[in-house]
C-alpha positions as CSV (number, residue, x, y, z in Angstrom):
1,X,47.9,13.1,2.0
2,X,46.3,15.9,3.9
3,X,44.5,18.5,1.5
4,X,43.1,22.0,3.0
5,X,41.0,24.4,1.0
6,X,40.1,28.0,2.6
7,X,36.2,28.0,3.1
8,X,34.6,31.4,3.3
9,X,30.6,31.2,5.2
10,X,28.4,34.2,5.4
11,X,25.5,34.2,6.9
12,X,22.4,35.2,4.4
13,X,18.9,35.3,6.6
14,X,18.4,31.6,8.0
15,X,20.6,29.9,5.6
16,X,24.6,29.6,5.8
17,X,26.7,30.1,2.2
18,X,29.8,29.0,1.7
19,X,32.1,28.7,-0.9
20,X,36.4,28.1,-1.5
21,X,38.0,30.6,-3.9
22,X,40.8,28.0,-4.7
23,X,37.9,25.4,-6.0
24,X,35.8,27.5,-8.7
25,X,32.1,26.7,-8.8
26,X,32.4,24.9,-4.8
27,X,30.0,26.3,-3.2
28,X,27.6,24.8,-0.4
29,X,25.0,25.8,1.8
30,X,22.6,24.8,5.1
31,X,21.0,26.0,8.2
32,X,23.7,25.4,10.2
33,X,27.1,26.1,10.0
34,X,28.6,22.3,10.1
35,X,25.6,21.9,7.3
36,X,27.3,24.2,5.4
37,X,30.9,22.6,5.8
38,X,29.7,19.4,5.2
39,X,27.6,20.3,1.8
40,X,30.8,22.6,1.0
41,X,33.4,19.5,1.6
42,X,31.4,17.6,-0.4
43,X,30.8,19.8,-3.3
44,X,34.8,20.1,-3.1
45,X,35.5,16.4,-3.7
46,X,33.2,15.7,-6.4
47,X,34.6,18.9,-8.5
48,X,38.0,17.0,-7.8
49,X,37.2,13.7,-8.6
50,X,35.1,14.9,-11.9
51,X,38.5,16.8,-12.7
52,X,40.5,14.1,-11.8
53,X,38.9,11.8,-14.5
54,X,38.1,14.3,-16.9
55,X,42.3,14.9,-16.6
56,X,43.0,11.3,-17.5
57,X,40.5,10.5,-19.9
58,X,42.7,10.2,-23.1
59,X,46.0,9.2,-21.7
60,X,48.2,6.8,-23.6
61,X,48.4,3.7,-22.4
62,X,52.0,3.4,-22.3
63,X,52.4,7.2,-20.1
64,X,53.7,6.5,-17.2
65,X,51.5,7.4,-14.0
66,X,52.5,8.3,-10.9
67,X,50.9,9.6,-7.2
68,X,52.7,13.1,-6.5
69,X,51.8,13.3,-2.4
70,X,52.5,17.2,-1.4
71,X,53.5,18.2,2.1
């Protein structure tokens, strides 16, 4: 599965900001742009991944679970 999130970077003095309006609260920053990307990308996943489980915690055991994949 291929996800894409929109990543908006501004420059602010000698540091790059960046954050994805369709992830609230991702938001990353570094010197360079690619340090920026990469702290943004990874602020992405672990908001997903902490979502993810928060999502399933509580589930019934006997729910049936499935992968949806989106094209």
């Amino acid at each position: 599965m291929r996800n894409e999130f929109t990543a908006v970077i501004e420059q602010d003095g000698e540091w790059y900001v960046g954050w994805s309006p369709e992830i609230p609260g991702a938001n990353g920053q570094g010197h360079t742009m690619e340090e920026c990307r990469a702290s943004l990308s990874a602020a992405i996943q672990l908001i997903l991944e902490d979502r993810r489980e928060d999502g399933l915690r509580g589930v019934p055991p006997e729910a049936i679970q499935e992968v949806l994949t989106l094209q």
